[in-house]
LOTIKOL-661126 format. One record per residue: residue number from 1; residue in one letter; y, z, x of N, C-alpha, C in turn. Coordinates in steps of 0.001 Angstrom, whole numbers. Atoms other than C-alpha are relative to their C-alpha. Layout:
  num  residuo      npy      npz      npx     capy     capz     capx      cpy      cpz      cpx
  NUM        A        Y        Z        X        Y        Z        X        Y        Z        X
...
END
This chain:
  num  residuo      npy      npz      npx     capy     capz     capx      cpy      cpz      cpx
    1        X    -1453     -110      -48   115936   111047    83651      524      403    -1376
    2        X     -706     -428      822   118315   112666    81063      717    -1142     -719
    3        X     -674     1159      924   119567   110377    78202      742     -129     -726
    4        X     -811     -203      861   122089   109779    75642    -1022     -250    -1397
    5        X      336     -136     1598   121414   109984    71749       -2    -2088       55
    6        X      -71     1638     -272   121963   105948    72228     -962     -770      742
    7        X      511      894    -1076   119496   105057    75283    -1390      119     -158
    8        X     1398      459      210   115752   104261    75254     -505     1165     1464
    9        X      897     -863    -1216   113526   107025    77416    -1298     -430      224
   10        X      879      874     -595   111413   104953    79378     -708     1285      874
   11        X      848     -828     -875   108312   106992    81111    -1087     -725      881
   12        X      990     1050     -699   106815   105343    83828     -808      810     1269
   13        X      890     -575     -516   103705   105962    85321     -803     -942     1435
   14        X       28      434    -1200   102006   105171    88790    -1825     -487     -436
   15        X     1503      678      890    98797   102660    88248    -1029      658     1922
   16        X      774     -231     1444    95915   103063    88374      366     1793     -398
   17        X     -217    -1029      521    96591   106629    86683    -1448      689     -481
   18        X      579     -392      377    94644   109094    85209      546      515    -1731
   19        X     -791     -546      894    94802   110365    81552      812     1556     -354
   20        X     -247    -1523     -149    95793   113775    82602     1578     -222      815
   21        X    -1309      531     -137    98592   112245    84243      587     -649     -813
   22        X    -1065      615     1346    99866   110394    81521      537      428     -861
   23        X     -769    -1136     1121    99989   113325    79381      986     1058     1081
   24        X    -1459    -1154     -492   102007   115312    82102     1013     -960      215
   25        X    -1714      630      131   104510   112667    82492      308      234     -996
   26        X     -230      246     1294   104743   112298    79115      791     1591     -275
   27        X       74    -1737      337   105041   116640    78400     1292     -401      807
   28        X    -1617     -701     -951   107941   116733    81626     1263    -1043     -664
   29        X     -616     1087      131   109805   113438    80250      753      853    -1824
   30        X     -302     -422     1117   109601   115156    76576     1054     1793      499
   31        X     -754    -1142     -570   110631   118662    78198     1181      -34      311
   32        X     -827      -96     -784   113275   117580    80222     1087     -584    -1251
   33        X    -1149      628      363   114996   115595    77211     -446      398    -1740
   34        X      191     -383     1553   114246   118313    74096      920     -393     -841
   35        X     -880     -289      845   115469   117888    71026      946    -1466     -361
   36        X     -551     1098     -211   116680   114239    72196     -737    -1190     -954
   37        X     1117      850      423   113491   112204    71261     -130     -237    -1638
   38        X      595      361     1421   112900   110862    67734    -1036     -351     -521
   39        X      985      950      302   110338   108638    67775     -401     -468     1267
   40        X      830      195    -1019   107771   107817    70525     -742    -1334     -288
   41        X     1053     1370      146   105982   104124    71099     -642       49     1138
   42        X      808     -134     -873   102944   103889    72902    -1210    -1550     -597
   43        X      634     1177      351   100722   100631    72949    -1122      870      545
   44        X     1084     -517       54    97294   101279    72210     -956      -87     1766
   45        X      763      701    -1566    95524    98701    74905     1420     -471      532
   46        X     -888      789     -609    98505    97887    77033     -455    -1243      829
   47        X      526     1629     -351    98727    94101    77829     -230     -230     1385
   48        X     -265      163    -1299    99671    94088    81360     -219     1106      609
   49        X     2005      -65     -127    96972    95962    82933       -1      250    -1350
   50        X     1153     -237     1909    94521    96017    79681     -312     1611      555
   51        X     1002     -977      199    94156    99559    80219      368      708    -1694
   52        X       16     -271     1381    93515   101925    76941      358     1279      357
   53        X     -379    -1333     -481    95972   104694    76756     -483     1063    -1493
   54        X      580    -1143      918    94980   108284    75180      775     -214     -821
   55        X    -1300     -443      275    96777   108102    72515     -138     1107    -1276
   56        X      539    -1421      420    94929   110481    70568      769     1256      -13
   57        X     -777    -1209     -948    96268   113332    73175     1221      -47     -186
   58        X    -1708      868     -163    99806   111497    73344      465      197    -1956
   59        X     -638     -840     1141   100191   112117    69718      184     1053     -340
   60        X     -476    -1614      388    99650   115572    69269      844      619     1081
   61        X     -948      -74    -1178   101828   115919    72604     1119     -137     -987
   62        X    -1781       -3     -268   104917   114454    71339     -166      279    -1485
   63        X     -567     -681     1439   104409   115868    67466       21     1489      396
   64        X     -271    -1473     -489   104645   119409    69380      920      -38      472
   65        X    -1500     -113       27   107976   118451    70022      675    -1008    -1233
   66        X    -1178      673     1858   108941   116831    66137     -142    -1626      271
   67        X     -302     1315     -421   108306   113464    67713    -1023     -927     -779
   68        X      895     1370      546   106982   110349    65505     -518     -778      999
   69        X      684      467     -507   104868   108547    66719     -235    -1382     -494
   70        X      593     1453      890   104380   104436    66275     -648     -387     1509
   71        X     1436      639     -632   100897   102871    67872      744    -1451      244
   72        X      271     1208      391   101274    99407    68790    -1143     -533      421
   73        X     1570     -339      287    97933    98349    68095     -305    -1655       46
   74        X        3     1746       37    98267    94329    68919    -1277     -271      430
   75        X      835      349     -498    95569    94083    71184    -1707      910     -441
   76        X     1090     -634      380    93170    96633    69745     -916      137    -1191
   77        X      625      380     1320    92312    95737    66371    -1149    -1138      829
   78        X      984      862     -272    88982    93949    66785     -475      402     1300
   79        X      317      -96    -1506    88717    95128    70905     -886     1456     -230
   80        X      527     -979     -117    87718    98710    69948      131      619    -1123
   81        X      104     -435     1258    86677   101134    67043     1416      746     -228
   82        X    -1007      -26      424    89850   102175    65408     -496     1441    -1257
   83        X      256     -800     1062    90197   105477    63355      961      993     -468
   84        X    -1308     -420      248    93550   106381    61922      249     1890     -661
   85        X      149     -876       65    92662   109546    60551     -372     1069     1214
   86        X      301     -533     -603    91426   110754    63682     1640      200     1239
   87        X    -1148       49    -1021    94460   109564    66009     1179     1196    -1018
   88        X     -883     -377      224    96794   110884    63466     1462     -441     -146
   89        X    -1320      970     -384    99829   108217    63975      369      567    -1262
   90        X     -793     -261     1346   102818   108494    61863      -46    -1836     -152
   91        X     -119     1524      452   102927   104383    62084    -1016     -596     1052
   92        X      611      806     -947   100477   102240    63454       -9    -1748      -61
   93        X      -94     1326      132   100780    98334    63885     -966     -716      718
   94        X      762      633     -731    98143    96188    64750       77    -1873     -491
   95        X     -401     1790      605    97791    91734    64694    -1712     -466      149
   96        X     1707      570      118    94597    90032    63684     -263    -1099      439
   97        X       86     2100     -914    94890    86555    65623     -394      439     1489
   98        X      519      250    -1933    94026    88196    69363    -1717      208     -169
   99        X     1140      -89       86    90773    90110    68585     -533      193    -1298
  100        X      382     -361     1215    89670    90336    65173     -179    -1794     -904
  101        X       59     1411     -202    89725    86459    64798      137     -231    -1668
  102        X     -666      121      886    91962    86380    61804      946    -1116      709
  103        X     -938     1043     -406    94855    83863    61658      920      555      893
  104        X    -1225     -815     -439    98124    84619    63532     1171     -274    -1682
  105        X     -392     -225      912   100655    86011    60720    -1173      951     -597
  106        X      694    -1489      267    97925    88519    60153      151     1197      458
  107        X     -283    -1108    -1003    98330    91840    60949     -229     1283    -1409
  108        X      100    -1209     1019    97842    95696    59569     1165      886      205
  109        X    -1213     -718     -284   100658    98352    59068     -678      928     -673
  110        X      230    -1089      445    99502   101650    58580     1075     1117      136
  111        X    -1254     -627      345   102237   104282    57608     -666     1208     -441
  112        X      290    -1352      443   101298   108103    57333      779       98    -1691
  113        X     -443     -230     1336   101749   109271    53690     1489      858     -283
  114        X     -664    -1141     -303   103909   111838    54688     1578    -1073      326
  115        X    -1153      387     -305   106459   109220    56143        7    -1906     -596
  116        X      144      815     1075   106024   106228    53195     1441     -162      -92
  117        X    -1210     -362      523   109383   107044    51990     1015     -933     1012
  118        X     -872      796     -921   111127   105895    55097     -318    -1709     -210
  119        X      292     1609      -85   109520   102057    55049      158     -583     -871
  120        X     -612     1459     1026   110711    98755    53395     -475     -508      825
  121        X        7     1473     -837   109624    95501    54158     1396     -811       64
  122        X    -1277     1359     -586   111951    93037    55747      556     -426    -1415
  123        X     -248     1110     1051   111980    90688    52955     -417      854    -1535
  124        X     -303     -671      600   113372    92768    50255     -175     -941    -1855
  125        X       38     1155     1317   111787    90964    46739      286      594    -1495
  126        X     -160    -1060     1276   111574    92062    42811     -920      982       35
  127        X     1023     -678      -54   108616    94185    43962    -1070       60     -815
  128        X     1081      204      531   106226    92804    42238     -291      495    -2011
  129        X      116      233     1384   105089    93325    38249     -841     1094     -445
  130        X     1043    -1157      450   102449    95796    38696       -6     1321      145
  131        X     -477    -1048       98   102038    99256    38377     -733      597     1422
  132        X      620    -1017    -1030   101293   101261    41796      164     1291       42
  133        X     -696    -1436     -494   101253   104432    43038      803      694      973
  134        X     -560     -893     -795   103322   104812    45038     1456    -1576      444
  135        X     -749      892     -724   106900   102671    46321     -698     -900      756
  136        X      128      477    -1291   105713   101751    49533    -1006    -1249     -508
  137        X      356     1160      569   103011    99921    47600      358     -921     -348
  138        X     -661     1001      713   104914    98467    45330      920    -1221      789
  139        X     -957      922     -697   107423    97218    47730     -728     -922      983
  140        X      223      934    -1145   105032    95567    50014    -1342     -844     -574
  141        X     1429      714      686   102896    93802    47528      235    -1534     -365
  142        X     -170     1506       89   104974    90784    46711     1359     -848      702
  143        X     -940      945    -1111   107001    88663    49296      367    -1112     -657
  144        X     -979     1316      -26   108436    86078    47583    -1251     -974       79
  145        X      583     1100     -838   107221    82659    48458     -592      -74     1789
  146        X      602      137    -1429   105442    83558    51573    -1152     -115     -320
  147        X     1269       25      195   102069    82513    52542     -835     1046       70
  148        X     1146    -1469      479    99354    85145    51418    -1238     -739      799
  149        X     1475      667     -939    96443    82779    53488       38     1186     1256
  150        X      681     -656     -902    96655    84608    56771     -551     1889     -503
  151        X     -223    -1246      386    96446    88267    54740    -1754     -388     -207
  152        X     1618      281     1044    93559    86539    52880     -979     -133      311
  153        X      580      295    -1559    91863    85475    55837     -756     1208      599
  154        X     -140    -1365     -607    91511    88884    56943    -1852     -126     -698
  155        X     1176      -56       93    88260    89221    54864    -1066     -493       17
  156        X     1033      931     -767    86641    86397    55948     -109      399      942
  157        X     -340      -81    -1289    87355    87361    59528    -1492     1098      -20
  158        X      953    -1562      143    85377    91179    58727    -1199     -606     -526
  159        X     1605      398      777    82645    89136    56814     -821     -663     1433
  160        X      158      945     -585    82294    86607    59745    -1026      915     1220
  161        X      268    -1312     -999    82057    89573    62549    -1272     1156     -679
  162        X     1157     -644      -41    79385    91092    60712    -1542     -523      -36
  163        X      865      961       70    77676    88397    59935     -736     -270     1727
  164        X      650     -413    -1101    76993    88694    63815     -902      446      928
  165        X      823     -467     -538    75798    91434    64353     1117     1708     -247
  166        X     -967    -1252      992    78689    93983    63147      902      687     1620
  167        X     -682     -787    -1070    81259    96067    65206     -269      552     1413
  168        X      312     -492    -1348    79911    97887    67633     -679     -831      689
  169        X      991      730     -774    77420    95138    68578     1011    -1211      996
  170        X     -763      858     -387    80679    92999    69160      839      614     1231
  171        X     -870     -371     -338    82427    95378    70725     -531      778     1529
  172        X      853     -163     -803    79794    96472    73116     -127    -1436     1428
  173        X      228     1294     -687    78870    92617    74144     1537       -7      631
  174        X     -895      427     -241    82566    92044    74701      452     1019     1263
  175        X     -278     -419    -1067    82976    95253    77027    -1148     -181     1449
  176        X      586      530    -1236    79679    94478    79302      553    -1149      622
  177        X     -665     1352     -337    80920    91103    79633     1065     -126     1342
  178        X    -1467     -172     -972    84119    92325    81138     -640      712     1013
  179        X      611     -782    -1477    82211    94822    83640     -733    -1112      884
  180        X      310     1066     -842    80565    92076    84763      531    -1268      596
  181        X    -1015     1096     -620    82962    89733    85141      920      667     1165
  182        X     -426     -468    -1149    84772    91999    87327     -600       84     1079
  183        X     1020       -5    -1355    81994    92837    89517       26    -1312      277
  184        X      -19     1166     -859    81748    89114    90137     1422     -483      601
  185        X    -1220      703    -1035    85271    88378    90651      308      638     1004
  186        X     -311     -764    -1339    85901    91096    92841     -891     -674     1136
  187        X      799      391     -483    82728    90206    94622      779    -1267      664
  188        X      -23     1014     -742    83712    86573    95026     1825     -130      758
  189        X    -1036     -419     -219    87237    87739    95484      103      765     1538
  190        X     -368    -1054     -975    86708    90325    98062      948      954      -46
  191        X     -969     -618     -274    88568    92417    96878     -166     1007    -1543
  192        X      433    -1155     1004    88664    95136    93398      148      -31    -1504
  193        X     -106     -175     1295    88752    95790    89812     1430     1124      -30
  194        X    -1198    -1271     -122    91965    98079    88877     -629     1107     -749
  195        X      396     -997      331    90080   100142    87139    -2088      501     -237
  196        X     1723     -230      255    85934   101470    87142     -328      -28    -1753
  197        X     1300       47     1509    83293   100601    84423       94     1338     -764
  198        X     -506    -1493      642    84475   103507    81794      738     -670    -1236
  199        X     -844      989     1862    85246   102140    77839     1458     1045     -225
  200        X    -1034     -946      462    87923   105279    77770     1216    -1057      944
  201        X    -1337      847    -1123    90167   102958    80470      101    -1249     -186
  202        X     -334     1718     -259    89421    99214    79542    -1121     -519     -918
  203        X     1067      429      809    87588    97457    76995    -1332    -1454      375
  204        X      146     1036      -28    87554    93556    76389      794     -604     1392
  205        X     -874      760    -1329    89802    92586    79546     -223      910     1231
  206        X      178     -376    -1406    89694    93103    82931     1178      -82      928
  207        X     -549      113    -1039    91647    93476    85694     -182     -167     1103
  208        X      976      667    -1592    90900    91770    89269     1009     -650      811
  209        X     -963     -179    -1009    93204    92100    92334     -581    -1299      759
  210        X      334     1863     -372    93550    88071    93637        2      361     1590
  211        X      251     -130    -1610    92871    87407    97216      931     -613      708
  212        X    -1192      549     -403    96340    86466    98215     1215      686     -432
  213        X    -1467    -1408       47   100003    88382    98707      656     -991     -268
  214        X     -593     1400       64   101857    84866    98224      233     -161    -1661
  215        X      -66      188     1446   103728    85426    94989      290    -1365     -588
  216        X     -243      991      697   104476    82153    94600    -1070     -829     -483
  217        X     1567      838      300   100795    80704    94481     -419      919     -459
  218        X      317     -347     1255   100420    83441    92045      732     -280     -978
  219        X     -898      698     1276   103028    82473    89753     -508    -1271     -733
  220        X       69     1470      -64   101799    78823    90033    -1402      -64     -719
  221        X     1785     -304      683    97998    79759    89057      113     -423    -1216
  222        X      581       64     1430    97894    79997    85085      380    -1488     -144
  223        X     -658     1541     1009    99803    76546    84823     -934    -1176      402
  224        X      479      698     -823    97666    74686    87530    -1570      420     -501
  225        X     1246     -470      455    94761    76629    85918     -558    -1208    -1509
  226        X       88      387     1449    95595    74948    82391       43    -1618      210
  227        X      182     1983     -806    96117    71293    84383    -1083     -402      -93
  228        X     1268      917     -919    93161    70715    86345    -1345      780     -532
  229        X     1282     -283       92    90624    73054    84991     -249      325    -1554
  230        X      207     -171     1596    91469    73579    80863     -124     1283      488
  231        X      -47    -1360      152    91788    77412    81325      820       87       81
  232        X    -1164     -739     -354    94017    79841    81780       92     1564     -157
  233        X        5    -1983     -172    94895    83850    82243     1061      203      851
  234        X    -1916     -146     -640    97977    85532    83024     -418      776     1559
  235        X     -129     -658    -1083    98512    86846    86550     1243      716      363
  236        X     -452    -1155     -249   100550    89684    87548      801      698     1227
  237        X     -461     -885    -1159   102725    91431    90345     -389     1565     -724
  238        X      295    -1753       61   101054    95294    89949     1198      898     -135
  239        X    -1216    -1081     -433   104116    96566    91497      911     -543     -999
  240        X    -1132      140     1504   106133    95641    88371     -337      858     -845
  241        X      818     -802     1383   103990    98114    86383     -499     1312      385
  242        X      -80    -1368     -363   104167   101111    88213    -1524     -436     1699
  243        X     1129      -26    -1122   101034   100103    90802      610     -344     1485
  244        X     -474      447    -1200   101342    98830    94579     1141    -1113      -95
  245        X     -762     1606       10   103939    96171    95415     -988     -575      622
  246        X      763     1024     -609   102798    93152    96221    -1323     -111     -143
  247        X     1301       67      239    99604    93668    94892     -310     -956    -1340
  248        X      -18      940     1182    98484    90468    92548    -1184      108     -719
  249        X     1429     -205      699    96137    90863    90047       85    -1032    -1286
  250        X      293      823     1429    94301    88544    86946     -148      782     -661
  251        X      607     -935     1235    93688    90020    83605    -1019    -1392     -760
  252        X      761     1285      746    90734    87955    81838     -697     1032    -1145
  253        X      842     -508     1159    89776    88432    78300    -1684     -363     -150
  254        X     1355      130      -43    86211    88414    77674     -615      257    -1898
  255        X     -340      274     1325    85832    87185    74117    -1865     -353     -309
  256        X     1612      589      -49    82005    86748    71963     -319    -1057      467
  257        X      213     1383       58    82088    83067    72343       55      -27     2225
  258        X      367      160    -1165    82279    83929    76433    -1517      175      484
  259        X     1004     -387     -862    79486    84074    79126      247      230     1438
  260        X      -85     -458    -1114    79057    85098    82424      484    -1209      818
  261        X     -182     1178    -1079    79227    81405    83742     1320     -646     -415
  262        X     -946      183      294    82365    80963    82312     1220      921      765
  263        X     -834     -476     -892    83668    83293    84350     -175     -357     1909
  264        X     -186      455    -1350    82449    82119    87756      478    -1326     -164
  265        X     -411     1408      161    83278    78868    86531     2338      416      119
  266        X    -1767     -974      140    87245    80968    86393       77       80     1567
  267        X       81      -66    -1031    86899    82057    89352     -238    -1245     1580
  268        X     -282      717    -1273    85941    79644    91738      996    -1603     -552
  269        X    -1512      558      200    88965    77817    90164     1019      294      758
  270        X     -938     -411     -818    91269    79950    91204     -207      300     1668
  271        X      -27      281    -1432    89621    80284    94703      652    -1674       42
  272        X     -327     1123     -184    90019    76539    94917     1133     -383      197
  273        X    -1614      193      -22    93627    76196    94119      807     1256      591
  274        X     -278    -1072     -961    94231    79686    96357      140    -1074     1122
  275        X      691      346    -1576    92450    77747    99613      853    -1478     -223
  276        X    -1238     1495     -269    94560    74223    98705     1354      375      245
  277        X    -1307     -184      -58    97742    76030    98374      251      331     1367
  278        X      160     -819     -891    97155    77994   101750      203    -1399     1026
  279        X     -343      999    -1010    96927    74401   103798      808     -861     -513
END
């Protein structure tokens, strides 16, 4: 739809999708409203489905119409290899407390060189004492009385994760994990994954269509999950997010410290409290 200089151009897409569709919405949405667009946001792994959009493609798309580009990169720091030079972002934001097993109050801000100039931090201080090269440095080097621990944190976190077994070995374990956890929930589910075994569509999380249309005994799940069984995982109406109505689906992270029996142990939870709610 056509917008004012004032209104937010929302592009919404029909799940599960393809990435060839995402870039033609994207192209007719930019087409239809030239010249309008400023700045483009696109979440890396979107939360609600976990899928992983191009955004590679999706940048050089909307900088062929003048359009900035900011990543939000919450869920993908730590979930998948990351390579800012390659994407190209004019801003990228990512947080180190989901996967990267930093504190929360951690996080990275990457800012093209090219568009430095534009950014300040919030918390506007004497900018610090030392000599940088550049503003953007300078200005985001000393905050005042804020805590510097979760920043600091950060390189323990990268020491910790290699100490492992290193990136890819983490990042590998963490996507089999999830293929297999789907295949079983579906399995004991009867019912599907939202998207096929493929690292370009889904990493660390999964998606797994529940065996019940009864939004209210999906609503009721994560809380009754966190009661009686110490878990929990968000659940979903699809049709809020461009997919089927009425179609309910789990998203489950699949973290190193998981195993496989941790997920049937998930699962025949939520059967359980499905088949009580039902009588």
């Amino acid at each position: 739809h056509d917008f004012d200089e004032d209104a937010l151009l929302q592009v919404d897409i029909k799940l599960p999708s393809t990435k060839e569709k995402i870039l033609y919405d994207v192209r007719v949405a930019l087409e239809n409203n030239k010249g309008l667009v400023k700045i483009a946001s696109f979440s890396h792994i979107v939360s609600l489905p976990a899928m992983i959009l191009p955004i590679k493609e999706l940048i050089a798309l909307c900088h062929q119409y003048n359009v900035l580009v900011l990543i939000d990169g919450a869920h993908a720091l730590g979930q998948i290899p990351l390579d800012m030079k390659d994407y190209n972002a004019d801003f990228y934001v990512g947080n180190g407390h989901k996967w990267l097993y930093s504190p929360k109050g951690s996080a990275v801000l990457y800012v093209n060189k090219n568009h430095q100039p534009l950014i300040d931090p919030t918390t506007i201080s004497w900018e610090g004492s030392s000599k940088f090269p550049s503003h953007f440095q300078k200005a985001f080097a000393y905050q005042g009385t804020s805590s510097y621990s979760p920043y600091l944190a950060m390189e323990d976190a990268l020491i910790f994760r290699e100490s492992i077994g290193g990136e890819e070995k983490i990042h590998n374990y963490m996507h089999s994990l999830a293929v297999k956890a789907g295949k079983l929930m579906a399995s004991k589910f009867k019912t599907n994954v939202l998207f096929e075994d493929d690292h370009s569509r889904y990493a660390a999380m999964v998606d797994v269509r529940l065996p019940t249309q009864n939004e209210t005994i999906v609503n009721a799940l994560p809380l009754q999950l966190l009661n009686k069984f110490d878990t929990w995982v968000p659940t979903y109406n699809i049709g809020n997010f461009g997919g089927a109505k009425n179609e309910f689906y789990v998203r489950v992270s699949c973290q190193i410290y998981n195993e496989l029996s941790d997920i049937e142990y998930l699962s025949n939870a939520i059967l359980e409290l499905i088949q009580s709610s039902i009588k």
